[in-house]
DSSP file (Angstrom, degrees, kcal/mol; ACC not computed):
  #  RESIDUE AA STRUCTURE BP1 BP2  ACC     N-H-->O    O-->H-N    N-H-->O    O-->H-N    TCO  KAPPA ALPHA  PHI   PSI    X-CA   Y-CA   Z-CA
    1    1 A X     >        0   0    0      0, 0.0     4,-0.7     0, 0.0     3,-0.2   0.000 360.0 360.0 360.0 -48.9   41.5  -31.0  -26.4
    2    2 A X  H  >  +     0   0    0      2,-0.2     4,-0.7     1,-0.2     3,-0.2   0.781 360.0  60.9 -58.2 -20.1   41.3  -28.6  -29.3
    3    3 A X  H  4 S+     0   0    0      1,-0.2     4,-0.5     2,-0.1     3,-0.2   0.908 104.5  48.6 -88.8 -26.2   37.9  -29.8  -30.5
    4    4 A X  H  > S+     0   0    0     -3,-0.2     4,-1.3     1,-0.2     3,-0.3   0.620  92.9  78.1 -68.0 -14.6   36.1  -28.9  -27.1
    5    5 A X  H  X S+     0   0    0     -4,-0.7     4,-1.6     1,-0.2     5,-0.4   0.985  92.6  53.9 -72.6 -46.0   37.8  -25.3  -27.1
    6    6 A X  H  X S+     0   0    0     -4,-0.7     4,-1.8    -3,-0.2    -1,-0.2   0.748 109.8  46.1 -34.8 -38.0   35.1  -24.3  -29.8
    7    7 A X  H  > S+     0   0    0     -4,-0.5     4,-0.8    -3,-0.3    -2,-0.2   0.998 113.0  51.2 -69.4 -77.1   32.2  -25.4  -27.5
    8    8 A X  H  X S+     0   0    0     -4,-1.3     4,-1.6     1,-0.3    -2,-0.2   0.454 108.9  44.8 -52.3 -35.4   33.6  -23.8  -24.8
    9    9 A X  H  X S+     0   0    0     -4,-1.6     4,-2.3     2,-0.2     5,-0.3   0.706 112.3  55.2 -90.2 -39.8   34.1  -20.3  -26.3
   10   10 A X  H  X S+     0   0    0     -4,-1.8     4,-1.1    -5,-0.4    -2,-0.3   0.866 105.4  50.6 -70.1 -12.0   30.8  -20.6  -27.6
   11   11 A X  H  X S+     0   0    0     -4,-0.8     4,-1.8     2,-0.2     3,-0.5   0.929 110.6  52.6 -80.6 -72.5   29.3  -21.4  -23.8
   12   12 A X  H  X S+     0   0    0     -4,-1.6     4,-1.2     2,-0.3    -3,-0.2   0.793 111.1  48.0 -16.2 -55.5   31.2  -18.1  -22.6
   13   13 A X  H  X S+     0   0    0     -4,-2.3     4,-1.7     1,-0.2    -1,-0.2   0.989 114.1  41.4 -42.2 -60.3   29.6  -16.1  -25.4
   14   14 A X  H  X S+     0   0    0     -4,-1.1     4,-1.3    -3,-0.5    -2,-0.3   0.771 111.9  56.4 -73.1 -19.0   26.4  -17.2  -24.7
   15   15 A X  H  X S+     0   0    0     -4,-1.8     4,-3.1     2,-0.2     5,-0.4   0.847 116.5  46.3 -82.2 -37.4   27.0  -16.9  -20.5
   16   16 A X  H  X S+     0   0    0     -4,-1.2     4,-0.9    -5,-0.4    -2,-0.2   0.984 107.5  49.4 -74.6 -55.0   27.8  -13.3  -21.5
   17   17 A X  H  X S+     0   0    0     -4,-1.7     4,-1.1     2,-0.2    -2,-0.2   0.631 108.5  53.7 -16.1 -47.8   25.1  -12.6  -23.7
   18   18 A X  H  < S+     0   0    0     -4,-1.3     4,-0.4    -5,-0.2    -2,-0.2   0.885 108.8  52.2 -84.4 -36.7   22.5  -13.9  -21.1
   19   19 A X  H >< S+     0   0    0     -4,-3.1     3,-0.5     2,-0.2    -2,-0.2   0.813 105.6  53.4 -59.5 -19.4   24.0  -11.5  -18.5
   20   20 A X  H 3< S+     0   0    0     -4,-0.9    -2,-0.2    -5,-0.4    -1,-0.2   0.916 102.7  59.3 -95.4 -17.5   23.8   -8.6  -20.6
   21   21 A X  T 3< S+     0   0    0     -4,-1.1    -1,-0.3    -5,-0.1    -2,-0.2   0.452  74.3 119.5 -47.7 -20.4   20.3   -9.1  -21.2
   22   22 A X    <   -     0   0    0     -3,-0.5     3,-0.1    -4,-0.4    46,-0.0  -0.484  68.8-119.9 -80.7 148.6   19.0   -8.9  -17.8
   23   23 A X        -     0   0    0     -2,-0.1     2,-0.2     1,-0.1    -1,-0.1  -0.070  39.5 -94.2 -79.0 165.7   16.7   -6.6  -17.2
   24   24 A X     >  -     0   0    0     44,-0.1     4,-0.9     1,-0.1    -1,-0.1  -0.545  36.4-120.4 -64.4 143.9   18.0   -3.7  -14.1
   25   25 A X  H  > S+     0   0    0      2,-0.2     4,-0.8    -2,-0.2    -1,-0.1   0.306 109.6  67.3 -80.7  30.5   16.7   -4.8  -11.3
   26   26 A X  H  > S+     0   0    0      2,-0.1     4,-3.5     3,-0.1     5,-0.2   0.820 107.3  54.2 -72.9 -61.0   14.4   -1.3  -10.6
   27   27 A X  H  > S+     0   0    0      2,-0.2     4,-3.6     3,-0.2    -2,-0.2   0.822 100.0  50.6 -36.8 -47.1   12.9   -2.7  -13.7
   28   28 A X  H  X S+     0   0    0     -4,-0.9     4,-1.2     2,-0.2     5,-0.2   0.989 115.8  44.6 -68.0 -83.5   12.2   -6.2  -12.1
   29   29 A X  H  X S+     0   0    0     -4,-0.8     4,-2.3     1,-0.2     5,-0.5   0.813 109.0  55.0 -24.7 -77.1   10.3   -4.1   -8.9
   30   30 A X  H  < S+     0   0    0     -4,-3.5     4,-0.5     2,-0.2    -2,-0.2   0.828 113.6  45.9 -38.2 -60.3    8.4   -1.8  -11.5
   31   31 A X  H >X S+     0   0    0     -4,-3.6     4,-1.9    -5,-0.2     3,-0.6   0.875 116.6  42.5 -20.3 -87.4    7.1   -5.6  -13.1
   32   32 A X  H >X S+     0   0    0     -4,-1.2     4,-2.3     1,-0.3     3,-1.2   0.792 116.1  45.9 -51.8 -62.3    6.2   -7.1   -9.9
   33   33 A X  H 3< S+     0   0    0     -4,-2.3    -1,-0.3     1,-0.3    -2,-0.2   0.645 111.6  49.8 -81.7  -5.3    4.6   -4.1   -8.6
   34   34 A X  H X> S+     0   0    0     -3,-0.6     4,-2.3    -5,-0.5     3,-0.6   0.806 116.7  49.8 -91.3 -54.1    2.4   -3.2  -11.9
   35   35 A X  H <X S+     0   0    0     -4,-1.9     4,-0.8    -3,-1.2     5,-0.2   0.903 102.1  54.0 -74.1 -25.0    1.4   -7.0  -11.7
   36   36 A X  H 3< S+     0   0    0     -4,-2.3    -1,-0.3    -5,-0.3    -2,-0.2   0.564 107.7  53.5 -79.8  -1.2    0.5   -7.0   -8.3
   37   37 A X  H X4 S+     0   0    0     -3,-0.6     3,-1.7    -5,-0.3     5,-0.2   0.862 111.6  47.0 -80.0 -65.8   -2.1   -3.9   -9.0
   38   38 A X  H 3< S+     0   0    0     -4,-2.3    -2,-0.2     1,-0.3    -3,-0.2   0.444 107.6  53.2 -70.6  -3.8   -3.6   -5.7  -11.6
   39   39 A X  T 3< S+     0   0    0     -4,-0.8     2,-0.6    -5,-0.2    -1,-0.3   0.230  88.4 109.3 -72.4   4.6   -3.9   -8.8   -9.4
   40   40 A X    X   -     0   0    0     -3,-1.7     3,-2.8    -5,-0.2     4,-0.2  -0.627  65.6-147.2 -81.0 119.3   -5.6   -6.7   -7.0
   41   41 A X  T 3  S+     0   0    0     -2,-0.6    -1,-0.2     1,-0.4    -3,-0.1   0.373  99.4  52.3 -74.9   4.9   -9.3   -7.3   -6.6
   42   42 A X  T >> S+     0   0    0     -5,-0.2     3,-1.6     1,-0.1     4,-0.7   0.193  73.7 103.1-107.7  16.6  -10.1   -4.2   -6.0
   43   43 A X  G X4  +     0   0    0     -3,-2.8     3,-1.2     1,-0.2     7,-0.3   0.816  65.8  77.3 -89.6 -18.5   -8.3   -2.6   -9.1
   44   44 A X  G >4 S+     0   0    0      1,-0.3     3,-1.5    -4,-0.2    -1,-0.2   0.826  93.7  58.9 -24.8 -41.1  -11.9   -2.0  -11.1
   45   45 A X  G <4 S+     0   0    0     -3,-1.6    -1,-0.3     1,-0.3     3,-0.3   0.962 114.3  30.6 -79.8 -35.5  -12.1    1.0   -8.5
   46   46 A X  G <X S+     0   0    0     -3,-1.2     4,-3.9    -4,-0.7     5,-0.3  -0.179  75.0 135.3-125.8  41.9   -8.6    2.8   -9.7
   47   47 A X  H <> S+     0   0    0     -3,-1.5     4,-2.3    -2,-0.3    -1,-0.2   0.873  74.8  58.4 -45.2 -33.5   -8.6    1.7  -13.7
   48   48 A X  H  > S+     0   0    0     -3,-0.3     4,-2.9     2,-0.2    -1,-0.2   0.965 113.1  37.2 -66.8 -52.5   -7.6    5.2  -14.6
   49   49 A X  H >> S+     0   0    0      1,-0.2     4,-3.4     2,-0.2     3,-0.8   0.987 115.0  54.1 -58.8 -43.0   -4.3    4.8  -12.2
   50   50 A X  H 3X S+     0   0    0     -4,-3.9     4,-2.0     1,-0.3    -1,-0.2   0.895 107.0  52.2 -65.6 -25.6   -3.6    1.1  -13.2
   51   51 A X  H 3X S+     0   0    0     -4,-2.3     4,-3.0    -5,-0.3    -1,-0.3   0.900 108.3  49.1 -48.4 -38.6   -3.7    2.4  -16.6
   52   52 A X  H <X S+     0   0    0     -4,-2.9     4,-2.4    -3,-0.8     5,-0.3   0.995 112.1  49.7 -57.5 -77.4   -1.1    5.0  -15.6
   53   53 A X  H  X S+     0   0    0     -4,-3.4     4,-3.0    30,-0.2     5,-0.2   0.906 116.2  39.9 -35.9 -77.5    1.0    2.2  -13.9
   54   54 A X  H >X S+     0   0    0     -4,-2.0     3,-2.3     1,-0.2     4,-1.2   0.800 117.0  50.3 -31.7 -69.0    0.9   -0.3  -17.3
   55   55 A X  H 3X S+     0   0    0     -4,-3.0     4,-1.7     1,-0.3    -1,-0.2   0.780 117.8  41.1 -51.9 -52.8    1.4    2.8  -19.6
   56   56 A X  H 3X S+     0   0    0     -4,-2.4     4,-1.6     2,-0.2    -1,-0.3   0.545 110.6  53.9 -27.9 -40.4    4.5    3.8  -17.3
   57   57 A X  H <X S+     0   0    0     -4,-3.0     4,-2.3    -3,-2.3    -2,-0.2   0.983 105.8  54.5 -62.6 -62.2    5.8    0.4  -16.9
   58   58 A X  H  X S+     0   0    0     -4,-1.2     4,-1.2     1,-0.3    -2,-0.2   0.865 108.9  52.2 -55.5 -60.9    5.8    0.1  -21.0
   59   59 A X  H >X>S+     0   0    0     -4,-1.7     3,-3.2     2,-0.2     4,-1.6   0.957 105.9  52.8 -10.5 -82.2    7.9    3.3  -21.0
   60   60 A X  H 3X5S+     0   0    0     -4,-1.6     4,-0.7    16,-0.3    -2,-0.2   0.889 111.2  43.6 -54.3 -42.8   10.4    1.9  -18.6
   61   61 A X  H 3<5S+     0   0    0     -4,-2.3    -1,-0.3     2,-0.2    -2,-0.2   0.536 108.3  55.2 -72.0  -1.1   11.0   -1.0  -20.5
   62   62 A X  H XX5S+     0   0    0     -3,-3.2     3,-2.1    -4,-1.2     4,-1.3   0.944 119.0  46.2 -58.5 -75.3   11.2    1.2  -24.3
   63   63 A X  H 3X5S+     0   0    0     -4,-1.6     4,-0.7     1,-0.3     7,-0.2   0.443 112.7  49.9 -64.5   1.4   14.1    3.1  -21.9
   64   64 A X  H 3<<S+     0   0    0     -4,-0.7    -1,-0.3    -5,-0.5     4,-0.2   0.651 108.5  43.9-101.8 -13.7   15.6    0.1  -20.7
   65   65 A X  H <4 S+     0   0    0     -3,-2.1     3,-0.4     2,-0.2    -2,-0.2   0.862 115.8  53.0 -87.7 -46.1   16.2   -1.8  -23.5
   66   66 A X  H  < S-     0   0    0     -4,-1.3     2,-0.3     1,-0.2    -2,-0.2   0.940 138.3  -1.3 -59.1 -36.9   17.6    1.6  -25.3
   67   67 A X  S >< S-     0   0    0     -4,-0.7     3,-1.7     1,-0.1    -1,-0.2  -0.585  77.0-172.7-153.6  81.2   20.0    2.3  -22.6
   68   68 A X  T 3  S+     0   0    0     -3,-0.4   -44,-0.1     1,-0.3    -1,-0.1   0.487  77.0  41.8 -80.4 -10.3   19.6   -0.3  -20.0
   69   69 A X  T 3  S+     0   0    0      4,-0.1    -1,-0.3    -4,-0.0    -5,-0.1   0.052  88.0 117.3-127.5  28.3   21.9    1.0  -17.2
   70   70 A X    <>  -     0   0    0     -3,-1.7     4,-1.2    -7,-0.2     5,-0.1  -0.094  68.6-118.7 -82.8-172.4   21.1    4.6  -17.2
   71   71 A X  H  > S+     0   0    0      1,-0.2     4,-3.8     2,-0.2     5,-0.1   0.744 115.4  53.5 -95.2 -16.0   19.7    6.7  -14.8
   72   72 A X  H  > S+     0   0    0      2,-0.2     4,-1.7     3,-0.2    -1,-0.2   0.682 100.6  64.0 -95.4   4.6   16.9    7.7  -16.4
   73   73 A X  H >> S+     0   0    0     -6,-0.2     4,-1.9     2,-0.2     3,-0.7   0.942 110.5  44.5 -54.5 -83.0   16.0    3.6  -17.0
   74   74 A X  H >X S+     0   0    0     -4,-1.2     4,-1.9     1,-0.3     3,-0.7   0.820 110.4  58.6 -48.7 -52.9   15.8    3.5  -13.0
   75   75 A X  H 3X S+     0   0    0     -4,-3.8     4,-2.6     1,-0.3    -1,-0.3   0.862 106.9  42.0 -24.7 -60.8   13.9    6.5  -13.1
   76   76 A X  H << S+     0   0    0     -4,-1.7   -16,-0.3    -3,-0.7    -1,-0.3   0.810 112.3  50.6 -92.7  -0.7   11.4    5.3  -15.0
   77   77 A X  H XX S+     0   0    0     -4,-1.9     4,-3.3    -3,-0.7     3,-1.6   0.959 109.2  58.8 -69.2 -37.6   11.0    2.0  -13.3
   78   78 A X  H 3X S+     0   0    0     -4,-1.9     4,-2.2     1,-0.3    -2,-0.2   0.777 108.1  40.2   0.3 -73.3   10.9    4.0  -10.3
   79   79 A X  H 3X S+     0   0    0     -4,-2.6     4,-0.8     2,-0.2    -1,-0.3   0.495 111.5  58.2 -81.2  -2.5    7.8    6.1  -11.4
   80   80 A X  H <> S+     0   0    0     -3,-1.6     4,-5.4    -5,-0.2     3,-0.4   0.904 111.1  44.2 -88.8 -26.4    6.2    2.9  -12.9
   81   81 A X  H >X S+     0   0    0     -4,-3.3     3,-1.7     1,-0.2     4,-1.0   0.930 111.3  52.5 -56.3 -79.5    6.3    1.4   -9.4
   82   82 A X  H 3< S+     0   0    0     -4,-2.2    -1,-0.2     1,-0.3    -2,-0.2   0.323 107.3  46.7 -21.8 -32.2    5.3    4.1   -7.8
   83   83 A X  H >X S+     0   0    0     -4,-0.8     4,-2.8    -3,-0.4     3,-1.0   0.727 110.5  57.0 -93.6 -48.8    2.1    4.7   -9.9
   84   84 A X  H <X S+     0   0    0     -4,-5.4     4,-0.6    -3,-1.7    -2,-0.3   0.848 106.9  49.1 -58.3 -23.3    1.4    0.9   -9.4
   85   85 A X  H 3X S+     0   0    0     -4,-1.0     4,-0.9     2,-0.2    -2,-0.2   0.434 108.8  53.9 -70.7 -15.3    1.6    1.6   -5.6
   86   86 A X  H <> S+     0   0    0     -3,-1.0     4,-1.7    -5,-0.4     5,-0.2   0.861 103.1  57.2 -95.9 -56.0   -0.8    4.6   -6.2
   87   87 A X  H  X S+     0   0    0     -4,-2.8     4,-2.5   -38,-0.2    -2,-0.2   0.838 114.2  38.5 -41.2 -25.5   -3.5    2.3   -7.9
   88   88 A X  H  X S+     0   0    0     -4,-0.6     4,-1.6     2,-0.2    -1,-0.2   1.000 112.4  49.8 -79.8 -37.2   -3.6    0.2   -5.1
   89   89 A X  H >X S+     0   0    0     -4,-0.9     4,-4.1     1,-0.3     3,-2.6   0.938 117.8  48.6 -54.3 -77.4   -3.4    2.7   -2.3
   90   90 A X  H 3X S+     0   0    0     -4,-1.7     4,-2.5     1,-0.3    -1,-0.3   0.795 112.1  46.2 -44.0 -51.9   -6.5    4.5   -4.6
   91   91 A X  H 3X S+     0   0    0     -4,-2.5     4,-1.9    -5,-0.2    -1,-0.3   0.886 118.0  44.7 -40.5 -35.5   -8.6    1.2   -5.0
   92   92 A X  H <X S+     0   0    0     -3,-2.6     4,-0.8    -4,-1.6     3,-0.4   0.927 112.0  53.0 -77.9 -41.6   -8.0    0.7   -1.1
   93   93 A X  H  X S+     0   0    0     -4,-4.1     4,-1.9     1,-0.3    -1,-0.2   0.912 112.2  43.1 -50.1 -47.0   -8.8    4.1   -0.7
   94   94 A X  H  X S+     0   0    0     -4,-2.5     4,-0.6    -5,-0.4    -2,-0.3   0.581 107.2  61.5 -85.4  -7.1  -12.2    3.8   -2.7
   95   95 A X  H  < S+     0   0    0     -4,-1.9    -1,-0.2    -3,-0.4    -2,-0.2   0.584 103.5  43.8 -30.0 -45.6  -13.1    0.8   -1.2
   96   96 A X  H  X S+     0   0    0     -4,-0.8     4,-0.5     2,-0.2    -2,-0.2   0.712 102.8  62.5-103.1 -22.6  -13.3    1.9    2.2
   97   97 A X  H >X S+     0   0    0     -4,-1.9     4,-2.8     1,-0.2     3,-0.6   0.909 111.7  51.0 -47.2 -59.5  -15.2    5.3    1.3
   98   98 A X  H 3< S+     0   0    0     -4,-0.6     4,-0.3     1,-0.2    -1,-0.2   0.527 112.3  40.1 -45.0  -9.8  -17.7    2.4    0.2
   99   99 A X  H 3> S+     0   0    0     -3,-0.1     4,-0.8     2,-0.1    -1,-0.2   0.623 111.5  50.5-125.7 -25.5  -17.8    0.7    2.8
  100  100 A X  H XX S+     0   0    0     -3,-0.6     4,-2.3    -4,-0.5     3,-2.2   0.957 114.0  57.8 -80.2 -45.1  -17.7    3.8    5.7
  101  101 A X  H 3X S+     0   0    0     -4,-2.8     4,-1.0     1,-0.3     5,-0.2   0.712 113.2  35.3 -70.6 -20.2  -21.0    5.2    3.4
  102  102 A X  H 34 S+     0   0    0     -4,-0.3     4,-0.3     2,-0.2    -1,-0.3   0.711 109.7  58.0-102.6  -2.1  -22.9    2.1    3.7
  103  103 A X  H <X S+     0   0    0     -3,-2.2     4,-0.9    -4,-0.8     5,-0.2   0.937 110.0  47.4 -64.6 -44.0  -21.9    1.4    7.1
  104  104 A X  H >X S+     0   0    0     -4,-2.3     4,-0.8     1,-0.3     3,-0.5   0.840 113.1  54.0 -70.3 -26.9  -23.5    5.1    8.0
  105  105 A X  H 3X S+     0   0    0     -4,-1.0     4,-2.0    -5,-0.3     5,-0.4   0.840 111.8  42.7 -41.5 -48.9  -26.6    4.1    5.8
  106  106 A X  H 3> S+     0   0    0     -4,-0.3     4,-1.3    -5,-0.2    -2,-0.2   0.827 109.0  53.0 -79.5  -9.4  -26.9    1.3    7.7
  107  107 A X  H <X S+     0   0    0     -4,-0.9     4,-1.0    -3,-0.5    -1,-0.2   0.675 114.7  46.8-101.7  -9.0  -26.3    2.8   11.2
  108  108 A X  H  X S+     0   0    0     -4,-0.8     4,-2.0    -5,-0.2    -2,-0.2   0.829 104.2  54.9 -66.6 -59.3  -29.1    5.3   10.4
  109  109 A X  H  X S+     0   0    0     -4,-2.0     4,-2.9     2,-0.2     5,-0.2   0.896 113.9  48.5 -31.5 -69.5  -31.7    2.9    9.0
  110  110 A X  H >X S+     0   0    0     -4,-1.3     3,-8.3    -5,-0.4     4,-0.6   0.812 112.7  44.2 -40.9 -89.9  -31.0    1.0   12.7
  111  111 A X  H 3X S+     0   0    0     -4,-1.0     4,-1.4     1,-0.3     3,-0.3   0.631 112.0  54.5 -30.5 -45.2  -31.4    4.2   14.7
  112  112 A X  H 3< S+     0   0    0     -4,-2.0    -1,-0.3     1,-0.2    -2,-0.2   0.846 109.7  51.5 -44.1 -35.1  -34.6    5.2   12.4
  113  113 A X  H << S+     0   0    0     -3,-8.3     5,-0.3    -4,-2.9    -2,-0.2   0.668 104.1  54.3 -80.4 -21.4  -36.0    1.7   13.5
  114  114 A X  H  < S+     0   0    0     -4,-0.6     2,-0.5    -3,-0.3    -1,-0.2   0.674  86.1 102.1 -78.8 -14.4  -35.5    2.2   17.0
  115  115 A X  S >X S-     0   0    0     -4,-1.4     4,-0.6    -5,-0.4     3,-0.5  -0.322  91.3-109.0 -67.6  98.9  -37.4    5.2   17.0
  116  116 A X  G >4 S+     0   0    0     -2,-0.5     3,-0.7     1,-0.2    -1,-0.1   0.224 109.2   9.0 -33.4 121.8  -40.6    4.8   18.2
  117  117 A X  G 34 S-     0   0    0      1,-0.2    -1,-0.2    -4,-0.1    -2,-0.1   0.845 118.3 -99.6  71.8  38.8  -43.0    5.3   14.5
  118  118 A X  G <4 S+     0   0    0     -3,-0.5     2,-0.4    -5,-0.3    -1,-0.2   0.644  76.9 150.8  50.8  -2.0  -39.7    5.1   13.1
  119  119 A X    <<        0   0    0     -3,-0.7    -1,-0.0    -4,-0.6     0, 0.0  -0.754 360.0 360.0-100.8 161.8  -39.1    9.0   12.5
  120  120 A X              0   0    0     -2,-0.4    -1,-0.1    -7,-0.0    -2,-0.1   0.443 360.0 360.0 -71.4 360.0  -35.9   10.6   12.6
C-alpha cells in the first residue's frame, strides 16, 4: 500500500498543476474569435483590423499568463475579441460596398443599353 502512495501524490500534483494552467475562459473566446477573422475569406479587406485583433490577442495572453485571474486579463481578452468581431464586421462591411458599386455599374450599363443609340 505504501509503494502506490508516491504515484498517487504525484497524480494529484500533476491534476493540480494542469488546472492551474488553464487559460480563463474570456481568453479561450478572445482565441476562437481572432481565429475565426483570420479564417474569414474576406479578411484581405480589413488586414489593418485583423492586425489589431492578433496584436490584441498577443497582449491578452502576455497579461494572462502574468496574472491569469485578474480583471484586467478578462479585459484584455475582451478587447481582443472585440477587435476580432470588428475585422469581420469591417471585411463584411467592405465587401458589400463592392458589391452595391458594381451592382450600380452594372444597372447603369443595362439602362444605357436600353436607350435607344445608347445615350444616357
Amino acid at each position: 500500500m505504501r509503494a502506490g502512495a508516491p504515484l498517487a501524490m504525484a497524480l494529484a500534483l500533476a491534476g493540480c498543476a494542469t488546472r492551474a494552467a488553464a487559460p480563463p475562459p474570456e481568453l479561450l473566446t478572445a482565441r476562437a474569435a481572432v481565429v475565426q477573422a483570420q479564417d474569414n475569406p474576406l479578411s484581405p479587406l480589413a488586414i489593418a483590423e485583423l492586425r489589431q485583433a492578433e496584436e490584441a490577442l498577443a497582449i491578452a495572453e502576455r497579461v494572462a499568463r502574468e496574472r491569469p485571474r485578474s480583471t484586467i486579463a478578462r479585459d484584455a481578452a475582451y478587447v481582443a475579441r472585440r477587435k476580432a468581431q470588428c475585422s469581420l464586421l469591417s471585411s463584411l462591411v467592405r465587401a458589400n460596398r463592392s458589391a452595391l458599386v458594381r451592382a450600380r455599374q452594372s444597372q447603369r450599363a443595362a439602362t444605357q443599353r436600353a436607350r435607344p443609340g445608347g445615350e444616357p
